[in-house]
C-alpha positions as CSV (number, residue, x, y, z in Angstrom):
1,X,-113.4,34.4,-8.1
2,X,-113.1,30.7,-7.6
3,X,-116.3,29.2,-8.2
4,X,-117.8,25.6,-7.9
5,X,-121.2,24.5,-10.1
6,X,-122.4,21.4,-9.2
7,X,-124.7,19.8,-11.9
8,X,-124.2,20.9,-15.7
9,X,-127.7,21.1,-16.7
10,X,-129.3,23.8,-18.2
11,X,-129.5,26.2,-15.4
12,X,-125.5,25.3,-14.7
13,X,-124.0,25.1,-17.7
14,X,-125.8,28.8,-18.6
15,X,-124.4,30.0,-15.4
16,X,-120.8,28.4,-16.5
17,X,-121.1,29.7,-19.6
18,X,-122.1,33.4,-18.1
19,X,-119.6,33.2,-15.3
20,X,-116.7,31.9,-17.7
21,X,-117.4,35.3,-20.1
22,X,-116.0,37.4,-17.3
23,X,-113.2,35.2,-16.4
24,X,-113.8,34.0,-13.4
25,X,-112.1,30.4,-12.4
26,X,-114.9,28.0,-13.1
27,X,-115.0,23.9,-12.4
28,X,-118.1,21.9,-13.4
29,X,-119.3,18.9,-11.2
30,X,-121.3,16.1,-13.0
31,X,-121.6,12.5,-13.9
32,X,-122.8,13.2,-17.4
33,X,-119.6,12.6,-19.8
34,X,-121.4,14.1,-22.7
35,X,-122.6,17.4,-20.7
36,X,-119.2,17.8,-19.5
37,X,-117.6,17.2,-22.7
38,X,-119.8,19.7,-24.5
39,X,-119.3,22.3,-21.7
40,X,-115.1,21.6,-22.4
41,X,-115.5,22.0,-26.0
42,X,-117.4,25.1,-25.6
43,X,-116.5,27.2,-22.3
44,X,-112.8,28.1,-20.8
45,X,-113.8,26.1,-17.3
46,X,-112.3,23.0,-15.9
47,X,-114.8,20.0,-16.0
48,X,-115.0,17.2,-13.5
49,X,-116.9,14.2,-14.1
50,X,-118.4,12.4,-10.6
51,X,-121.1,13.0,-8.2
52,X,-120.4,16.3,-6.3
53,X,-122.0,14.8,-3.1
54,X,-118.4,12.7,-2.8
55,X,-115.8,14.1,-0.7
56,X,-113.3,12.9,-3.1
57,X,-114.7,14.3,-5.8
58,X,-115.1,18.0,-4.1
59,X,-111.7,17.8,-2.5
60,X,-110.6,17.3,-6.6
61,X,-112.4,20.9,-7.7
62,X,-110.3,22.7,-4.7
63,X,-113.5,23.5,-2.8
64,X,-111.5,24.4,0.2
65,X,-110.7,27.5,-1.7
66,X,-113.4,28.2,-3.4
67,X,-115.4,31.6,-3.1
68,X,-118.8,30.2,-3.8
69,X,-120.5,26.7,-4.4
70,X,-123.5,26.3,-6.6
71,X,-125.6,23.1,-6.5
72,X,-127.7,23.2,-9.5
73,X,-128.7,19.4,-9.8
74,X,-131.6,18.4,-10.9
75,X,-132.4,16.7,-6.8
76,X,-133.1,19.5,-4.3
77,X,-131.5,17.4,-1.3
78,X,-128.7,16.5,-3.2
79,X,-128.0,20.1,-3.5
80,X,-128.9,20.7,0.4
81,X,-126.5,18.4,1.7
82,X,-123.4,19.0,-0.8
83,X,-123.9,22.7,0.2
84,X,-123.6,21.6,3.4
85,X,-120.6,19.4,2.8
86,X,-119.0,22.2,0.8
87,X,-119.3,25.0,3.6
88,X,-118.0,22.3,6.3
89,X,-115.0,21.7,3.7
90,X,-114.2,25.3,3.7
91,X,-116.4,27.1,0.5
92,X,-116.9,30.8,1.5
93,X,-120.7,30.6,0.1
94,X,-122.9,28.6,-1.0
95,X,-126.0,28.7,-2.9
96,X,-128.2,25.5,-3.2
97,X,-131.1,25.4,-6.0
98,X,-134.4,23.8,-4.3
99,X,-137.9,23.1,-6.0
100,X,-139.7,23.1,-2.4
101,X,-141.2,26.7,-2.3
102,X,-141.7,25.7,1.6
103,X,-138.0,25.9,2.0
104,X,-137.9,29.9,0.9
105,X,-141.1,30.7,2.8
106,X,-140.3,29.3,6.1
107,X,-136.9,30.3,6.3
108,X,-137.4,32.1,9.9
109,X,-138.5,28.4,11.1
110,X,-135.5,27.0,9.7
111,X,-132.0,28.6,10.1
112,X,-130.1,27.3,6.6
113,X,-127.5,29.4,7.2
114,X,-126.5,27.4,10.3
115,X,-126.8,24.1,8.2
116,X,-124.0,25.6,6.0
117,X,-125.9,27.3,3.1
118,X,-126.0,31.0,3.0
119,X,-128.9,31.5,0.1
120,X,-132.0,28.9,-1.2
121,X,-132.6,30.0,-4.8
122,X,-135.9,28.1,-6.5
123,X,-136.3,29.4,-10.4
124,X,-140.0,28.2,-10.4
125,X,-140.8,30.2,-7.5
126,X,-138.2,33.2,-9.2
127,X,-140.3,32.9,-12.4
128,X,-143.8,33.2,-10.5
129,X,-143.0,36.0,-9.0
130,X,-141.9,37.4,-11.9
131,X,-145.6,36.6,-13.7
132,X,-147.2,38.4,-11.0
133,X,-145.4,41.6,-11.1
134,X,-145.9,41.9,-14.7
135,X,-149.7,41.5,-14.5
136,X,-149.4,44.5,-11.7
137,X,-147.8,46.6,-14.7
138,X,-149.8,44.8,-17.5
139,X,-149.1,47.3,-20.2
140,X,-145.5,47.2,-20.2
141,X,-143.2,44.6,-21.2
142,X,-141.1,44.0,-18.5
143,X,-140.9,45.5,-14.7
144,X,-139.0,44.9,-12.0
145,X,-139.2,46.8,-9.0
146,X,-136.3,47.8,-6.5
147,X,-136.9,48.0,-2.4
148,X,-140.3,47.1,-2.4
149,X,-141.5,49.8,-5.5
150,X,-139.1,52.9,-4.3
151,X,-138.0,52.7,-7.9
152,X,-139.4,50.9,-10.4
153,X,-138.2,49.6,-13.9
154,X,-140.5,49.3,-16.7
155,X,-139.8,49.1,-20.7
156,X,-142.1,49.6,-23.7
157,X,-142.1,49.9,-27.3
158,X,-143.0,53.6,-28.3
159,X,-145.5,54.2,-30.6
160,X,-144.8,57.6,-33.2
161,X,-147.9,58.6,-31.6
162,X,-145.8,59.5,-28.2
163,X,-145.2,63.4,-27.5
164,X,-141.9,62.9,-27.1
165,X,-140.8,61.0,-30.0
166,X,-138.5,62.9,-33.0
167,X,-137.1,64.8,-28.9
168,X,-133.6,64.5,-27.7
169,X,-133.7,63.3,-23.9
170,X,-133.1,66.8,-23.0
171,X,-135.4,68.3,-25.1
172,X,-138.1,65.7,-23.8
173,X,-136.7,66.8,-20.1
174,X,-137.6,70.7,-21.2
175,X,-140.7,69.8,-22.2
176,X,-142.0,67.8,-19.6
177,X,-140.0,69.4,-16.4
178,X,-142.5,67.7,-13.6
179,X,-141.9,63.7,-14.8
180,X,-140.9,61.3,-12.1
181,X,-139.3,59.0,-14.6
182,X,-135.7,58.4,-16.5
183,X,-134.7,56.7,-19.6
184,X,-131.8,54.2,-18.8
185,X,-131.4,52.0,-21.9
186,X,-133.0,52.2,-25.5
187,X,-132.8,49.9,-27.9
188,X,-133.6,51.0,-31.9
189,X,-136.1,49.3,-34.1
190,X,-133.8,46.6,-36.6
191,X,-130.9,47.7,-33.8
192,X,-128.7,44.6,-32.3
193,X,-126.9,46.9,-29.7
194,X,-128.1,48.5,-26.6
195,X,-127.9,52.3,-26.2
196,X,-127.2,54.3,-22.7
197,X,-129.4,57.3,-23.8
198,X,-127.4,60.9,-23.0
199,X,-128.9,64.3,-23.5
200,X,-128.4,64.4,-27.3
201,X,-130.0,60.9,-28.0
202,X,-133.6,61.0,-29.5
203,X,-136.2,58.9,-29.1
204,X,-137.4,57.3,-32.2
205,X,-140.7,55.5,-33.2
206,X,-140.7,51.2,-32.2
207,X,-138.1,52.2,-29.9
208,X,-137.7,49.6,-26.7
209,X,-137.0,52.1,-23.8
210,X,-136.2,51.1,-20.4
211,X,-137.3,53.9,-17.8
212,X,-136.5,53.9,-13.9
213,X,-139.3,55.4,-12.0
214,X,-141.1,56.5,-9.2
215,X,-144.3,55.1,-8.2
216,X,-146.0,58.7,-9.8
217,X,-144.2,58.2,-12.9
218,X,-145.3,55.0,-13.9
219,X,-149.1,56.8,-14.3
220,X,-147.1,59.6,-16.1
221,X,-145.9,56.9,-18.3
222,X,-149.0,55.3,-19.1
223,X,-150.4,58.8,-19.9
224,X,-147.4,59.9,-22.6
225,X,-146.9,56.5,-24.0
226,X,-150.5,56.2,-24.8
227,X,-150.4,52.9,-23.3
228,X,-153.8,51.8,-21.1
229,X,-153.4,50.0,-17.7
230,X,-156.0,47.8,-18.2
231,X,-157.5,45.9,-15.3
232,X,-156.5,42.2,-15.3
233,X,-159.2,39.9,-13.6
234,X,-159.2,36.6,-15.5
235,X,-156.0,34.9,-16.2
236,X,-155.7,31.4,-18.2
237,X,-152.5,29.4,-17.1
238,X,-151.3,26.8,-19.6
239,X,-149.5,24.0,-18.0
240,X,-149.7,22.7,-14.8
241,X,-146.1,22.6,-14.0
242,X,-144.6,23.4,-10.8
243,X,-144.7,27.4,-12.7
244,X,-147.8,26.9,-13.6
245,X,-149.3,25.2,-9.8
246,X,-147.1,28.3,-7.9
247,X,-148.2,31.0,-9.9
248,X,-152.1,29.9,-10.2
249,X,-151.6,29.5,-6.7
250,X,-150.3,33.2,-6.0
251,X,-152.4,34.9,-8.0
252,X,-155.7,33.1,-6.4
253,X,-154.4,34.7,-3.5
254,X,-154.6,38.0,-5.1
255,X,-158.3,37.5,-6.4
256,X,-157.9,37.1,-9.5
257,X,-160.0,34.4,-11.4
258,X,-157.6,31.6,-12.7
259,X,-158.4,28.8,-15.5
260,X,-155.7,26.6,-15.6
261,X,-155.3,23.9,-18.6
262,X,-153.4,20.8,-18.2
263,X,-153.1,17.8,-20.6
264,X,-151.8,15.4,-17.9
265,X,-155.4,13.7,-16.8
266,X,-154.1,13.0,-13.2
267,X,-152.0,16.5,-12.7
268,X,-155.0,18.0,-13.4
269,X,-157.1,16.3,-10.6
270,X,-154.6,16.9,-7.9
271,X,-154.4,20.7,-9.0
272,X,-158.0,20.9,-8.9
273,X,-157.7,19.0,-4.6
274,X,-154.7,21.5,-4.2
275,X,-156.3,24.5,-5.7
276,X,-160.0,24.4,-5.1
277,X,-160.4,28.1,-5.8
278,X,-158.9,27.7,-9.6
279,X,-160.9,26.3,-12.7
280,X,-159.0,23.5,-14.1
281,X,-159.4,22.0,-17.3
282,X,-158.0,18.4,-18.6
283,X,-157.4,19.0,-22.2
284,X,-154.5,20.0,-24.7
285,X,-153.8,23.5,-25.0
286,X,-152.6,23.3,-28.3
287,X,-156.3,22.8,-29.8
288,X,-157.8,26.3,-30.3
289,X,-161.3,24.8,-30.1
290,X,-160.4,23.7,-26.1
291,X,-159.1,27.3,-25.5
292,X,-162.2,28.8,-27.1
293,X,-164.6,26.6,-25.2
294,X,-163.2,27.7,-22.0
295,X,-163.8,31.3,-22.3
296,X,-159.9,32.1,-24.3
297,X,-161.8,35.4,-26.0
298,X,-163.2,36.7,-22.1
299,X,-159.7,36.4,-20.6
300,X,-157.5,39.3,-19.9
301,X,-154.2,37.8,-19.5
302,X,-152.7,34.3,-21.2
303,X,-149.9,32.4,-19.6
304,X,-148.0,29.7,-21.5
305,X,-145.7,28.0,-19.1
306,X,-145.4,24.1,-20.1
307,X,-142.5,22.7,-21.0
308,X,-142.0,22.9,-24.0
309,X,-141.4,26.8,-25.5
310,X,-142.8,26.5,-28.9
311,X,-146.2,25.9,-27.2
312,X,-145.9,28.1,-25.1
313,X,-145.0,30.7,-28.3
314,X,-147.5,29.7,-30.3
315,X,-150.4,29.3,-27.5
316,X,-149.6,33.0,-26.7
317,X,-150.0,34.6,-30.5
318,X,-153.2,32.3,-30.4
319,X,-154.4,34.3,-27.3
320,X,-153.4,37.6,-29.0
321,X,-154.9,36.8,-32.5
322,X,-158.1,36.6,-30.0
323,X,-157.6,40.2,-28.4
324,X,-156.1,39.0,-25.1
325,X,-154.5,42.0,-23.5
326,X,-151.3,40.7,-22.0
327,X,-149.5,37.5,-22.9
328,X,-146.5,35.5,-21.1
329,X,-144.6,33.2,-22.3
330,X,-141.8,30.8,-20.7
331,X,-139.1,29.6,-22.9
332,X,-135.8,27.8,-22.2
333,X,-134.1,29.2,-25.8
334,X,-132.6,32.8,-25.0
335,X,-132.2,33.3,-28.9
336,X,-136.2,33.7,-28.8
337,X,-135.6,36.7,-26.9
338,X,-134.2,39.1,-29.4
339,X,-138.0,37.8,-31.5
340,X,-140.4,38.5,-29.0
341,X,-141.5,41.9,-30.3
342,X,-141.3,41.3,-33.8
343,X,-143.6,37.9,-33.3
344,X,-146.2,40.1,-30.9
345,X,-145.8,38.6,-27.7
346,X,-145.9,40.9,-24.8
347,X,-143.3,38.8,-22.7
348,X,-140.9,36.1,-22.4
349,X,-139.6,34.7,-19.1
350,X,-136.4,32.6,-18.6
351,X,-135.8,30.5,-15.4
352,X,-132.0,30.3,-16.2
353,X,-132.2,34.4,-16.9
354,X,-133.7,34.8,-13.5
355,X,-131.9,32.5,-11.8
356,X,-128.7,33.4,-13.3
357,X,-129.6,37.7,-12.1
358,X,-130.1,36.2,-8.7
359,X,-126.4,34.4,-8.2
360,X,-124.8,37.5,-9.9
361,X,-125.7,39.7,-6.4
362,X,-123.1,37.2,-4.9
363,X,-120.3,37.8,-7.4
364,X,-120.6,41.6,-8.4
365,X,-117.6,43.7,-6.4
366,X,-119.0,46.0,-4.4
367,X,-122.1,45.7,-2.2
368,X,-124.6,44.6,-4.6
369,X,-128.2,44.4,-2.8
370,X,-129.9,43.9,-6.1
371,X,-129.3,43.0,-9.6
372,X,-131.4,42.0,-12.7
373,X,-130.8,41.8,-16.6
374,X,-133.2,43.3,-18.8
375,X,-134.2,40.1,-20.9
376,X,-133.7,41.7,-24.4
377,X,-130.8,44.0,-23.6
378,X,-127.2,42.8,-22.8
379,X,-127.5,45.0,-20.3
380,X,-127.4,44.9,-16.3
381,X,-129.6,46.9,-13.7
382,X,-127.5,47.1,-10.2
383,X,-128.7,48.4,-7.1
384,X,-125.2,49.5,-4.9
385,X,-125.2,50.4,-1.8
386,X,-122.7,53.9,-1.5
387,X,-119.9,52.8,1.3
388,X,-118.5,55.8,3.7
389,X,-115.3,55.3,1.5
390,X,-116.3,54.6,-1.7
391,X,-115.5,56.7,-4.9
392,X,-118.7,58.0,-5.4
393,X,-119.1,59.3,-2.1
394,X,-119.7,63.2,-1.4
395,X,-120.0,63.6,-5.2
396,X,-121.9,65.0,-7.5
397,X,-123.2,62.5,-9.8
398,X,-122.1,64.8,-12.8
399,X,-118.4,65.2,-11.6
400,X,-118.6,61.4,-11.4
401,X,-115.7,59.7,-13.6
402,X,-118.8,57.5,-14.9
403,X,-118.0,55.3,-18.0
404,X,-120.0,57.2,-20.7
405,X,-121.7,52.7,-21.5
406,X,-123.4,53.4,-17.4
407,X,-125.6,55.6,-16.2
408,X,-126.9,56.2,-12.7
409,X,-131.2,55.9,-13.1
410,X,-132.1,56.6,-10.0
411,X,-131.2,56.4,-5.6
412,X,-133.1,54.9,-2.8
413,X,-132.2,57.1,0.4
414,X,-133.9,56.0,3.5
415,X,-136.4,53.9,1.8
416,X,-137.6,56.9,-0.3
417,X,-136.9,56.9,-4.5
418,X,-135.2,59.5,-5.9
419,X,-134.7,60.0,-9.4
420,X,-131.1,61.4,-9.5
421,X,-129.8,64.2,-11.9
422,X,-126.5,66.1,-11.7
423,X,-126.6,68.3,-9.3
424,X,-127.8,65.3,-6.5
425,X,-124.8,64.4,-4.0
426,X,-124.5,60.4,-3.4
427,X,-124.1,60.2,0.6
428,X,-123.1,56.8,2.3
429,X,-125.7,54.7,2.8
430,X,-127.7,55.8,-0.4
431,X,-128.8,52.9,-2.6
432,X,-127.9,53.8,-6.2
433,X,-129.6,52.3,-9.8
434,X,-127.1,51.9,-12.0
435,X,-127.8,50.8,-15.7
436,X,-124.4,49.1,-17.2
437,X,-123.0,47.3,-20.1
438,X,-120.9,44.7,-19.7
439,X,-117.7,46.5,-20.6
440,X,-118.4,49.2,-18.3
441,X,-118.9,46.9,-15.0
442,X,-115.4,47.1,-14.1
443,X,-115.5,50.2,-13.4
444,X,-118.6,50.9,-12.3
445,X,-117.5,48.1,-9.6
446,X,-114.6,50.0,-8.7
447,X,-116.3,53.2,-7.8
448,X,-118.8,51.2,-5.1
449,X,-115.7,49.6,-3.5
């Protein structure tokens, strides 16, 4: 694919750089020399230097043949109206990154589409939502949840205490024949690879499983992993960011109590007129005396969303050195990702990872309805949707040519989950899970076609 990315900040030049690793024809729009020299120096892409709202300039990156245009800069109506521009100059797609959550809430008032930009994507209001889910599953580390909770993905660390533990998957399957749940990626303690689990891979203790599930499995879950669901009431929100405002915001509306510290004297005034139903505090979150003082030991979840990562690290092991259950923390470094279980932080979030899953639905082959990267895996969940033509089609999933790096977790028929084992036929129309590395997606493409 021929794809446009206009701004080379951090959001686009991680998208370049993720793009560029599966070769896709990649030019880079900005006036930053430096940014665009570092981006040359570093990615196989073609760099332009020059504002990307100038018809000169997007005339120069070919946009007339582009497949899709992504405005990325740091100004949301910059990246409205070269979106715009770019679908009147001929772009197939285009994607426009907005900070306005106003814009992606009110969409049926406002037709974008007919202003020339097919999707809004804002990664504050991507990473709030993700917050909130993981509070709904608070004792796991990460969750994401496909059509609305048809299937679910959750991942834990097992303890040795776990029943199945020292089992093969199929031995695990004999043993517990009634579970509503299936292992699609494990990941061994000290390991720096991924593993697609098969019938003759055994769980071991401190593994990081990944399990597709029904909604009756995720109880089953919490029952065989030993792990409690415990009831999160009072959350603390550190930094009062546009994160921090939208997801204090979203979880008031969910009833949840909400203390929100901010260092910024007059942020923290207009949160408090914006949010009256949320406790917010002027002071620096960094002081453990502040946190203590405003009830940091009473709290049941902690949230470190400022701006800068190694607070938000180092707030978080404070919160769990003062048994607070569940523990988020926003970083911009995705090398901090492969620490986050060894340091004892439940969960880091990335606004270019979740940005970066939600462009990838427009560039996977196939008809890719959802899509999300498992944070400490290099490893991709895919929902396709099975075409009357496609490969897979009238097949048994076990007389599938599937690569051996892929495996199929689970299918959504008619708005219903369905964990899927051999013997299950994919039928057009079905909506099937697939768990992939990156060498397998080729393939795995070319069977949804």
């Amino acid at each position: 694919m021929k794809i446009i990315i206009a701004g080379a900040g951090e959001v686009g030049f991680h998208l370049a750089k993720l793009l560029s690793f599966e070769s896709h024809d990649i030019t880079l729009i900005d006036t930053h020399k430096e940014r665009l020299n570092y981006a040359e120096n570093h990615l196989d892409i073609k760099a332009i230097k020059g504002n990307a709202s100038s018809l000169d300039v997007l005339a120069e990156s070919q946009v007339h043949d582009s497949d899709l245009f992504i405005a990325v800069t740091q100004q949301e109506t910059t990246n409205l109206a070269i979106c715009a521009i770019a679908k009147q100059m001929g772009s197939q797609r285009t994607i426009a990154r907005i900070s306005n959550g106003e814009f992606i809430q009110q969409q049926e008032t406002v037709d974008f589409q007919k202003l020339g930009i097919d999707e809004l994507i804002s990664p504050e209001e991507l990473a709030s939502a993700e917050i909130l889910q993981l509070l709904d599953q608070s004792a796991f580390s990460d969750s994401y949840e496909f059509e609305e909770g048809a299937l679910t993905l959750v991942g834990t660390t097992l303890e040795a205490s776990v029943p199945f533990v020292g089992k093969t998957v199929k031995e695990a399957a004999q043993i517990f024949p009634d579970i509503h749940f299936m292992p699609i990626a494990i990941q061994h303690e000290g390991a720096d690879y991924t593993t697609i689990p098969r019938g003759d891979t055994t769980f071991q203790a401190n593994d990081l499983v990944y399990f597709i599930t029904l909604k009756e499995g995720v109880e089953e879950l919490y029952k065989l992993t030993g792990k409690n669901k415990a009831v999160i009431k009072n959350v603390m929100i550190l930094g009062g960011g546009k994160i921090g405002f939208n997801t204090a915001k979203l979880l008031c509306a969910q009833k949840f109590k909400v203390v929100l510290v901010e260092q910024n004297k007059q942020k923290a005034f207009e949160i408090a007129d914006q949010l009256p139903e949320v406790m917010v505090i002027h002071g620096d979150g960094r002081n453990v005396e502040v946190l203590e003082e405003e009830g940091l030991e009473a709290m049941d979840a902690f949230i470190g969303v400022t701006e800068n990562s190694e607070t938000n690290i180092l707030s978080c092991l404070m919160a769990k050195s003062k048994q607070v259950n569940k523990t988020i923390a926003l970083v911009e470094n995705m090398d901090y990702f492969q620490l986050s279980h060894s340091i004892g932080i439940d969960t880091l979030i990335n606004k270019k990872l979740l940005t970066a899953n939600t462009i990838f639905r427009y560039i996977r082959r196939g008809e890719v309805v959802d899509l999300t990267t498992l944070s400490s895996l290099n490893t991709e969940i895919l929902e396709f949707v099975a075409k009357p033509d496609s490969k897979v089609t009238g097949q048994k999933i076990k007389a599938l040519d599937f690569p051996r790096s892929a495996t199929i977790g689970g299918v959504i028929k008619n708005g219903t989950g369905i964990i899927a084992l051999g013997d299950y036929c994919i039928e057009a129309g079905d909506r099937v899970v697939v768990c992939c590395l990156p060498r397998a997606l080729s393939k795995v493409e070319s069977l949804f076609l």
